[in-house]
LOTIBA-996607 format. One record per residue: residue number from 1; residue in one letter; x, y, z of N, C-alpha, C, O, CB in turn. Coordinates in pm, whole numbers, always signed. Each point is the difference from the previous one (the first is absolute). Glycine has a CB too. Layout:
BEGIN
ATOM num residuo   n_px   n_py   n_pz  ca_px  ca_py  ca_pz   c_px   c_py   c_pz   o_px   o_py   o_pz  cb_px  cb_py  cb_pz
ATOM NUM       A      X      Y      Z      X      Y      Z      X      Y      Z      X      Y      Z      X      Y      Z
...
***
This chain:
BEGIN
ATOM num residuo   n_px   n_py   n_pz  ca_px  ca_py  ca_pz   c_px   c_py   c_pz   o_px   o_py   o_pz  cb_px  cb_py  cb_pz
ATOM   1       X  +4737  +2455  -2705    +97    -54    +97   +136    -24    -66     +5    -42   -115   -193    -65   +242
ATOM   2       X   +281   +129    -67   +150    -34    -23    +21    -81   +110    -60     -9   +107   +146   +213   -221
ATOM   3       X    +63   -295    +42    +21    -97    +70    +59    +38   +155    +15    -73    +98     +9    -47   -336
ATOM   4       X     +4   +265   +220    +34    +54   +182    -99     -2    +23     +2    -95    +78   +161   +238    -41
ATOM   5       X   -272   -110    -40   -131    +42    +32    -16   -117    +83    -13     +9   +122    -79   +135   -325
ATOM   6       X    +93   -243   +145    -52   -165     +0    +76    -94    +93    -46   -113    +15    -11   +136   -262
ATOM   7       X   +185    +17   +321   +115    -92    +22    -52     -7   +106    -47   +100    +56   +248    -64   -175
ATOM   8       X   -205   -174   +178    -87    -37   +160    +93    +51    +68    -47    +56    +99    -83   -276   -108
ATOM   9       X   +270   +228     +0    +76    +50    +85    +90   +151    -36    +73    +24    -96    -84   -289   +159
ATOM  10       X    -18   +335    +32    +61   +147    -68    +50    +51   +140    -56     +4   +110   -125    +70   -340
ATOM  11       X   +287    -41   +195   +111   +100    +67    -61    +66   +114    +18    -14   +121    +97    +67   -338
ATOM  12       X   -232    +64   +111    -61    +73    +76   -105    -43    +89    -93    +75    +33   +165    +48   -187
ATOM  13       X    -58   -257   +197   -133    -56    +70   +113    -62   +142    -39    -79    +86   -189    -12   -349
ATOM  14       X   +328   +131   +258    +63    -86   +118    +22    +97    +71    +68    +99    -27    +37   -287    -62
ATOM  15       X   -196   +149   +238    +47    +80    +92   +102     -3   +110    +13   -100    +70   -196   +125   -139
ATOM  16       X   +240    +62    +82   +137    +38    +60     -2    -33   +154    -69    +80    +62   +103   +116   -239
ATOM  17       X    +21   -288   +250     +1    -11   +139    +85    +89    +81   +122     -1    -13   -174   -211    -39
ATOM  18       X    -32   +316   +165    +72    +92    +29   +137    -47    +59    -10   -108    +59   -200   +234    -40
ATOM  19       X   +321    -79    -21   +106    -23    +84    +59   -101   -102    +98    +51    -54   -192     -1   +311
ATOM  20       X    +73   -150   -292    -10   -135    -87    +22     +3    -78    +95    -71    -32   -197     +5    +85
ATOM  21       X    +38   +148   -157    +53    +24   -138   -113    -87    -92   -115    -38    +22   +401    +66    +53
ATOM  22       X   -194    -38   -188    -89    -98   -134    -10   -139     -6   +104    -64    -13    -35   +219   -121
ATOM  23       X   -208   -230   +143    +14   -149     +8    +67    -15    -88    +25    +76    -93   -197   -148   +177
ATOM  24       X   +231    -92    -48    +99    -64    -97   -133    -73    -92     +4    +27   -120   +263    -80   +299
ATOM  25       X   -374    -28   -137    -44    -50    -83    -83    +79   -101    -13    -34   -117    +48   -131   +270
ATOM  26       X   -108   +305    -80   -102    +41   -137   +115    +54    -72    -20     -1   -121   -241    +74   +213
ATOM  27       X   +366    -29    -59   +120   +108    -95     +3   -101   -130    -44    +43   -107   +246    +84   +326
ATOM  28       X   -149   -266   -210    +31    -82    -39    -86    -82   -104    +48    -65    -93    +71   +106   +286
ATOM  29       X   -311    -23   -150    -64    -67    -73    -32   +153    -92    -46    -23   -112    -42   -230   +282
ATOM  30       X   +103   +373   -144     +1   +119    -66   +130    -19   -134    -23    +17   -119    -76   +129   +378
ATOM  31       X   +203   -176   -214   +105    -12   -105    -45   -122    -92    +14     -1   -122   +184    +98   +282
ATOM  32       X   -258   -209    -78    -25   -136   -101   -111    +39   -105     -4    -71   -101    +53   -116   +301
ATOM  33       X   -151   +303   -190    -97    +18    -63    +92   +127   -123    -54    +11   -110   -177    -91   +346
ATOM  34       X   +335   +147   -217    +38    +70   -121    +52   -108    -99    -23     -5   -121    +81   +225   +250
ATOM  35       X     -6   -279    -76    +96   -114    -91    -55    -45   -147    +76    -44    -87    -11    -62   +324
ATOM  36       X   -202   +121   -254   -106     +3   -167     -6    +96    -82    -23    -10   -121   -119    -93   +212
ATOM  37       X   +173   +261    +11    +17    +63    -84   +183    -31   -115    +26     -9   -120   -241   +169   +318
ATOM  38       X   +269   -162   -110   +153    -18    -97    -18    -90    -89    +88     -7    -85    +69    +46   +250
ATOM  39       X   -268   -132   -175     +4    -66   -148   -127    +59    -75     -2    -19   -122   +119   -221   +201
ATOM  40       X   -198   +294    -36    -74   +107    -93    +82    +97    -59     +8     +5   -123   -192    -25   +253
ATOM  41       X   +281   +141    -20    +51    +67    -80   +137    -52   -135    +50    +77    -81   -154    +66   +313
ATOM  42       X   +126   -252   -221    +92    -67   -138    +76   -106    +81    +79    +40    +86    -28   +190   -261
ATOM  43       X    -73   -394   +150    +54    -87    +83   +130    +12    -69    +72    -22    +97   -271   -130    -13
ATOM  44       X   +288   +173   -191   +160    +29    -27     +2   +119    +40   +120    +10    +26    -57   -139   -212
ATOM  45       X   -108   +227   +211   +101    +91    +44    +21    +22   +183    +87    +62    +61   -153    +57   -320
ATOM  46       X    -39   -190   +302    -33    +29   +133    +63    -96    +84    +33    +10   +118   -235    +89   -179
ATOM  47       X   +216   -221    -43    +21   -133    +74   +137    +42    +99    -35    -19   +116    -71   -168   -337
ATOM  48       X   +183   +213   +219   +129    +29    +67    -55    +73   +126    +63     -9   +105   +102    +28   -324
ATOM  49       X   -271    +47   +210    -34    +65   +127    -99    -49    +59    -27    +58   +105   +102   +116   -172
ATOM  50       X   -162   -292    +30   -110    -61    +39   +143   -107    +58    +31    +14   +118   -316    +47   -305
ATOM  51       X   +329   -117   +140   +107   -110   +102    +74    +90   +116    +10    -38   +117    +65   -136   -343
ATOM  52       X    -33   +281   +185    +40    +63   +136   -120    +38    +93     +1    -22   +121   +202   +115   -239
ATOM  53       X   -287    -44    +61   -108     -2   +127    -57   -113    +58    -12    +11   +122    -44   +167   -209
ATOM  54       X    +14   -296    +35    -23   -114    +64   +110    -43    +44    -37    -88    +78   -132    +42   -189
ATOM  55       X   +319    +51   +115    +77    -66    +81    +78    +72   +147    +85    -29    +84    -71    -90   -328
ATOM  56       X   -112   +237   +208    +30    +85   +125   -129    -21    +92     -7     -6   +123   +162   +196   -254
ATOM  57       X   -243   -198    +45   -134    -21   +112     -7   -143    +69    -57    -38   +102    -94   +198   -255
ATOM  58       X   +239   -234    +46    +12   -117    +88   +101    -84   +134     -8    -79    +94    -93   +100   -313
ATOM  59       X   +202    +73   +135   +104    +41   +152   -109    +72   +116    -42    -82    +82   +305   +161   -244
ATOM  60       X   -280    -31   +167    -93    +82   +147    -84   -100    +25    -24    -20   +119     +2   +279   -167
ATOM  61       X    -39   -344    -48   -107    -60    +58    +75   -134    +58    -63    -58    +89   -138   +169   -256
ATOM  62       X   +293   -152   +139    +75   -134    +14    +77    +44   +189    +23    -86    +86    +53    +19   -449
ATOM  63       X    -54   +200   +377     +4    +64   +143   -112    -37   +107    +13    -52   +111    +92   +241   -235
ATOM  64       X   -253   -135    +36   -113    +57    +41    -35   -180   +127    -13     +0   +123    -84   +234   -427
ATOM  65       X    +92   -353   +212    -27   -102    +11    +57    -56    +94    -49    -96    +61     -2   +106   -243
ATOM  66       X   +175    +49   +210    +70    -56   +116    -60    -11   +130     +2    -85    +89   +165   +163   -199
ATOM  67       X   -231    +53    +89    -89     +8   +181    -97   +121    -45    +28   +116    +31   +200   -174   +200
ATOM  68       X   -287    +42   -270   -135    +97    -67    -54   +126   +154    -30   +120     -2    -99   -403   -205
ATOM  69       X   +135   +207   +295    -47    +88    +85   +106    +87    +50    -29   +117    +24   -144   -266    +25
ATOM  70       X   +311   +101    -25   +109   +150    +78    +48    +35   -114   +101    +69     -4     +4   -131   +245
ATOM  71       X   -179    +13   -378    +62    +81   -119   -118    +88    -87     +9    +24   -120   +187   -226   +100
ATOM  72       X   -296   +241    +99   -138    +43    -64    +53    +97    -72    -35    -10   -118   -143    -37   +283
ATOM  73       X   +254   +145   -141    +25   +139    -74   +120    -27    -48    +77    -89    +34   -197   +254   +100
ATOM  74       X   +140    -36   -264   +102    +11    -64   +145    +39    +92   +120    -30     -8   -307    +84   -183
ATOM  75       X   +115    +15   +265   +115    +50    +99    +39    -87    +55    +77    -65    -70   -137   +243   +112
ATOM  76       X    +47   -214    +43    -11   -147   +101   +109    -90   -123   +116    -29    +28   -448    +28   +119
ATOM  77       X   +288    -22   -241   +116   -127    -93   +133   +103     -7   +113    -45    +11   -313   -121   -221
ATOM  78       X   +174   +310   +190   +168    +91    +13    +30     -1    +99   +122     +6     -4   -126   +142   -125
ATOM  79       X    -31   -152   +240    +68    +35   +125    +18   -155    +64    +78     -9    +94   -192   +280    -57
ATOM  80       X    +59   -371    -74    +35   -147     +3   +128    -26    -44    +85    -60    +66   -300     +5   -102
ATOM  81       X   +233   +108    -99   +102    -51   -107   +171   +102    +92   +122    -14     +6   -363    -10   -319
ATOM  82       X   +148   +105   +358   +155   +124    +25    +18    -46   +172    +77    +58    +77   -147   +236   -273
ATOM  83       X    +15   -366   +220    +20     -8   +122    +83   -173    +21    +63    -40    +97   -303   +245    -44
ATOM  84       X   +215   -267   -160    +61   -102    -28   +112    -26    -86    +49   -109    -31   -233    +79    +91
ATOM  85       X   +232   +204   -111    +94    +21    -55     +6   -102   -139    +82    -91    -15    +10   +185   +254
ATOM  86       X   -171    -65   -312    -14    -86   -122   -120   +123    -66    -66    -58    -86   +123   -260   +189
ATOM  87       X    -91   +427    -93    -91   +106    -76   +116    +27   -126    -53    +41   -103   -111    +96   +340
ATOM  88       X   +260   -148   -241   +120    +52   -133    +32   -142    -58   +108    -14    -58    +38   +247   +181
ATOM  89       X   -187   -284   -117    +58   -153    -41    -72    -53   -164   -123     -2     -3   +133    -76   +314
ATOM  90       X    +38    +53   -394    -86     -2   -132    -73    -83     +0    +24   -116    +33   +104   +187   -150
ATOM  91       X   -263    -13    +69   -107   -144     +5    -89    +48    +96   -115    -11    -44   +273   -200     +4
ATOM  92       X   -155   +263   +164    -49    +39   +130   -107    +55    -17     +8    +72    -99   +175    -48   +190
ATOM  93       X   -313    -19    -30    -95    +76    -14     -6   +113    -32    -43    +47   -105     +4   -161   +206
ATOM  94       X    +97   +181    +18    +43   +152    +12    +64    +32   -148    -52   +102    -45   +111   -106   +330
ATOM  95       X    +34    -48   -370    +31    +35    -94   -123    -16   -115    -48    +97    -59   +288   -140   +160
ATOM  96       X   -265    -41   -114   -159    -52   -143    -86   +107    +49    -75    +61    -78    +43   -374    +46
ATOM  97       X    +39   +346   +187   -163   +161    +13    +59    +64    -85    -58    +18   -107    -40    +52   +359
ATOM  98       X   +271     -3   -223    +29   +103    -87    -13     +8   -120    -12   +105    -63   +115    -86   +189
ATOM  99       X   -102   -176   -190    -22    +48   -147   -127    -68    -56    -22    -30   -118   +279    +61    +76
ATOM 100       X   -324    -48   +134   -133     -6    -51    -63   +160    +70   -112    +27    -42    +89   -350    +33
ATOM 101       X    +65   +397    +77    -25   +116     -1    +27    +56   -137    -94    +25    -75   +131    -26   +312
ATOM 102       X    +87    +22   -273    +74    +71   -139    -93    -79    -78    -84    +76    -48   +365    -24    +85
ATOM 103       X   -298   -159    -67    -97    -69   -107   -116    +87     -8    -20    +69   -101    +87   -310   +149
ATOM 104       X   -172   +242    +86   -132    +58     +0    +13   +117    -30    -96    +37    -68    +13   -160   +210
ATOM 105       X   +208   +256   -112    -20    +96    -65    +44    +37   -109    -10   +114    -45    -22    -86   +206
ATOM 106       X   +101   -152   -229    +29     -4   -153   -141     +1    -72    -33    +80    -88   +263   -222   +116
ATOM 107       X   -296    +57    +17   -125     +4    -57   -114    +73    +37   -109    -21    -52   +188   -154    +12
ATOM 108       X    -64   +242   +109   -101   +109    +13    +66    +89    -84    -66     +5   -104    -32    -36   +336
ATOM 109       X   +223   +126   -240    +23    +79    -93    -68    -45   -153    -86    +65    -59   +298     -8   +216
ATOM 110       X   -148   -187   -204    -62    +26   -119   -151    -11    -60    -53    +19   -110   +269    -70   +109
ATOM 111       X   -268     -2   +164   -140     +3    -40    -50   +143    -28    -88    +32    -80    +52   -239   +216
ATOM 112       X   +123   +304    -40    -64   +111     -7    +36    +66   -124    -62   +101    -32    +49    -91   +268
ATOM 113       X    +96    -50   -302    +84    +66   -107    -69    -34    -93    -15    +90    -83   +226    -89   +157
ATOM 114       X   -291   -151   -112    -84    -35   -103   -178    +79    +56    -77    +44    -86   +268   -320    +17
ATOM 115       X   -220   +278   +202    -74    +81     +2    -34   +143    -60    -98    +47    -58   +139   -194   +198
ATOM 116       X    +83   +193   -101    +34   +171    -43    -38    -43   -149     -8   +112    -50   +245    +13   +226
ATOM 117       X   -258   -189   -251     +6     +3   -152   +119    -55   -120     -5     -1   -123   -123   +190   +225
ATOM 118       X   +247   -240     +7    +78    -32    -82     +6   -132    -85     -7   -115    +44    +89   +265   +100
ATOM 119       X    -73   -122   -235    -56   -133   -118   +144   -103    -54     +6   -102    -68   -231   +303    -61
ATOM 120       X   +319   -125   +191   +143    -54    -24    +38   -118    +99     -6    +46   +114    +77   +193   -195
ATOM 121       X    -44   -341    +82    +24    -91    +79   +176    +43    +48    +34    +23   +116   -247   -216   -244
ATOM 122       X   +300   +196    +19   +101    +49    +78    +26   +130    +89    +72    +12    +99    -21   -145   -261
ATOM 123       X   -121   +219   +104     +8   +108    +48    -16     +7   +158    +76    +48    +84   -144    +15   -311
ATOM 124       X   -101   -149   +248    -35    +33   +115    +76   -117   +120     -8    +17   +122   -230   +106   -251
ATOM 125       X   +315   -244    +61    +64    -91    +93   +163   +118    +43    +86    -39    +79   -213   -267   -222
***
């Protein structure tokens, strides 16, 4: 077993509501469960990106709480935020998805990059 193997909460286990889109809460307890790996893979070098990812997951969730039910999906908090003309505003949900998006596929590249075999830490960041 690996610790993906093992994570009670995984990405690939959240299902998609048609029309609806991606829950806010499993997306969210999916992001709270990577957050161990960034101090497995090196707590100094990661730390800068383990604080940006927890302070983006916690912006969305600090949204989520407001009204959990007309905010179930990810979509639903963007089209909340743009419809209240505050989706561009710094700090905003809609902004922390984006870069907790860019975060999550920061780290999938280099997972895949240390997968592929690469033994170089700079190389593959």
């Amino acid at each position: 077993p690996t610790f993906f193997s093992v994570m009670s909460n995984r990405f690939s286990d959240i299902e998609l509501r048609e029309e609806e889109g991606i829950p806010t809460e499993e997306f969210l307890e999916s992001c709270y469960a990577i957050v161990p790996v960034l101090d497995k893979l090196g707590p100094t070098v990661f730390a800068p990106v383990k604080m940006d990812f927890v302070g983006n997951i916690k912006k969305i969730n600090q949204k989520f709480i407001t009204n959990k039910e007309e905010l179930d999906t990810l979509q639903k908090i963007v089209l909340h935020e743009v419809n209240e003309g505050v989706a561009q505003v710094r700090n905003s949900a809609t902004e922390a998805l984006l870069w907790l998006k860019r975060g999550l596929k920061f780290l999938k590249g280099f997972l895949t990059e240390v997968k592929n075999g690469e033994k170089n830490i700079q190389t593959a960041l």
